[in-house]
N, C-alpha and C positions, 0 to 999 in steps of 0.2 A: 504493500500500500504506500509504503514515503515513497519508493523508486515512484509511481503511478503519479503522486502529488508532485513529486521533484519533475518531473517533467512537464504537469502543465503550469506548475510556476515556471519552472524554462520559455516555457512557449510562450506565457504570459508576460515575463519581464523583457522580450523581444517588444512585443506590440506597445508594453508600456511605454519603453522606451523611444518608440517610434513617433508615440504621441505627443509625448513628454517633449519632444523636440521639434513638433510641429505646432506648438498649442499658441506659440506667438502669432504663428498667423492665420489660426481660426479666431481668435480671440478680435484681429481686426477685420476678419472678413465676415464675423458673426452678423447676421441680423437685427441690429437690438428693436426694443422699442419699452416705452416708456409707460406702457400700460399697465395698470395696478388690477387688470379681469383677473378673476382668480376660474383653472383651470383643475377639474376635478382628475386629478391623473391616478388611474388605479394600473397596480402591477401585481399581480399573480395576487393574494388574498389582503395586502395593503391600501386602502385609501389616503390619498394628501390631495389638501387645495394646496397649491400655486399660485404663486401671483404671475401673471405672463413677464414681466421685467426681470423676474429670474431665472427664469428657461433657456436656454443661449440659443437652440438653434427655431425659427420658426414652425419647422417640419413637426414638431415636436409640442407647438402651442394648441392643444385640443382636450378638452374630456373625455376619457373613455381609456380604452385598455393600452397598456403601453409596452413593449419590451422593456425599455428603461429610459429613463429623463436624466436630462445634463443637467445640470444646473449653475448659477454664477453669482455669487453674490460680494459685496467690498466689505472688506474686513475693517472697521473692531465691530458696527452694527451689522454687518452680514444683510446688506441693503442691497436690492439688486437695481438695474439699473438704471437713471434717473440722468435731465438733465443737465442737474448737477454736479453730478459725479461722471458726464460721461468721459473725461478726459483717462479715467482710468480706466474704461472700457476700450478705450481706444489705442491701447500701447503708450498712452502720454503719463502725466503726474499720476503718481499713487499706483500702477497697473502692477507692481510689486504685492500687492496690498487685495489684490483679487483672488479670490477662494474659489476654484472647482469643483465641481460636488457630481460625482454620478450616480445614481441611484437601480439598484436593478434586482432581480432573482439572484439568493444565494444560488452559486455552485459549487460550492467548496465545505466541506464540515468544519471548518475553522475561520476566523477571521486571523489579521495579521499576529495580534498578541499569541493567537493559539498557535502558531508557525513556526515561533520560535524557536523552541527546543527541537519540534522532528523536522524540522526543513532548514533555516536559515543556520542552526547554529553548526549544521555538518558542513555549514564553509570559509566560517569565521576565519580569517587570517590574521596571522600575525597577534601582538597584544590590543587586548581593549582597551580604550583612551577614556578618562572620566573628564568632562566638559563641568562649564562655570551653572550650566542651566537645569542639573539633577537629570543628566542625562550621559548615558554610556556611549559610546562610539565603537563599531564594530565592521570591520572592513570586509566587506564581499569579495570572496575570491572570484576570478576571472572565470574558473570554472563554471560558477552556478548559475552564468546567461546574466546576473544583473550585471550590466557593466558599466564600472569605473563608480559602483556605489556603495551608500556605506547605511548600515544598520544602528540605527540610535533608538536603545531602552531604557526607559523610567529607572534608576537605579535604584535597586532592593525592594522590587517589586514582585508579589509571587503572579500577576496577571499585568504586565508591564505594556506602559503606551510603547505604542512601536511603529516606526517609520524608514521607509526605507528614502535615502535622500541623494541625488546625484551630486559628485564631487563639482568644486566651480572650476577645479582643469580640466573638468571633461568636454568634450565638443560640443555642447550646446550651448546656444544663447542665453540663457539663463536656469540658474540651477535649482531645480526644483524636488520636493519633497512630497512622497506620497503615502496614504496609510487607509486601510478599510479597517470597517469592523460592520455589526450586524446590528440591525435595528428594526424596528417593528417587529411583524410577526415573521416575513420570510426575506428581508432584506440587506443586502451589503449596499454599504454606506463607502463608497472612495470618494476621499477627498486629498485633492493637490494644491497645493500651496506654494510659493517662495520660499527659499532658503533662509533670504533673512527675518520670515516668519517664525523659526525655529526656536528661539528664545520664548514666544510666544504660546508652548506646547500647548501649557493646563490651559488655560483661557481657551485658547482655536481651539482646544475637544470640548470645551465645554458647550461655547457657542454654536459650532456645528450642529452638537445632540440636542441642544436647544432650538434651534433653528428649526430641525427635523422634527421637533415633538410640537412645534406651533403650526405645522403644517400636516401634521397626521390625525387623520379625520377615523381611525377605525375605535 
């Protein structure tokens, strides 16, 4: 069963990573719009209203049954998009400060915290590094397809936040941080972030979960 997991995290941290480096320019070619309709979006046995302002791609802005919703909202109110704000919507001021959010059917028996011991830690490299922010640093070996990333755990945590986070030498435009976990009744919660969000940890999980629990209508 790990070989079976380790592989479609392989397959998986491919595609993330693909994403992950293409997200600057979905992010400007998004759709926006400024409308506060709220969109009754049900996936597999969970309901959530929506506001359309936080949905990123329009394809996406409907009631009814969904494979999975993107979401986008500006970090520290997790406010989706407005006017106001749209300069961060748009790669300009603050788009650092922009929160990804994708919502969809578990497929996995664990979320990231649960991964750690049978998945992630069979590739730990090298020693772990304790950081200023109560967080562990743990380097992904080249083997395990995440590349040129590094694993940061809640430290002395028996169910520890955990995120995996792309190095800022690595070839991408900007280095970004990503981490699921399960919500509602059958739901994984990914959400991607900025690096220099990072210091940020407890807060951005908190508001995320919060976020999600003011839009869960079951």
């Amino acid at each position: 069963m790990l070989f079976i997991i380790s592989g479609i995290a392989f397959a998986s941290a491919m595609i993330v990573f693909l994403i992950v480096v293409s997200i600057g320019d979905e992010i400007s070619q998004a759709g926006h719009t400024d409308s506060a309709a709220i969109h009754e979006v049900i996936i597999d046995n969970d309901v959530m209203g929506i506001t359309a302002n936080m949905i990123r791609f329009p394809a996406q802005r409907f009631s009814g049954n969904h494979e999975r919703v993107d979401i986008y909202a500006l970090w520290p109110l997790m406010s989706g998009y407005s006017e106001e704000n749209k300069s961060a919507f748009n790669m300009g001021k603050d788009s650092d400060k922009v929160v990804f959010i994708t919502l969809e059917r578990r497929s996995m028996s664990k979320d990231m915290a649960g991964r750690v011991i049978p998945i992630y830690s069979q590739f730990f490299e090298g020693t772990a590094q304790e950081t200023s922010m109560g967080l562990t640093s743990h380097t992904l070996s080249k083997k395990s397809g995440y590349i040129d990333e590094d694993l940061y755990l809640e430290t002395d945590s028996p169910y520890p936040f955990a995120t995996r986070c792309i190095r800022e030498t690595s070839k991408v435009s900007k280095p970004f941080c990503m981490r699921d976990i399960f919500v509602g009744r059958n739901l994984t919660l990914t959400y991607r972030f900025h690096k220099s969000l990072l210091p940020e940890w407890a807060n951005l999980e908190r508001m995320v979960r919060k976020r999600f629990n003011l839009m869960l209508k079951n």
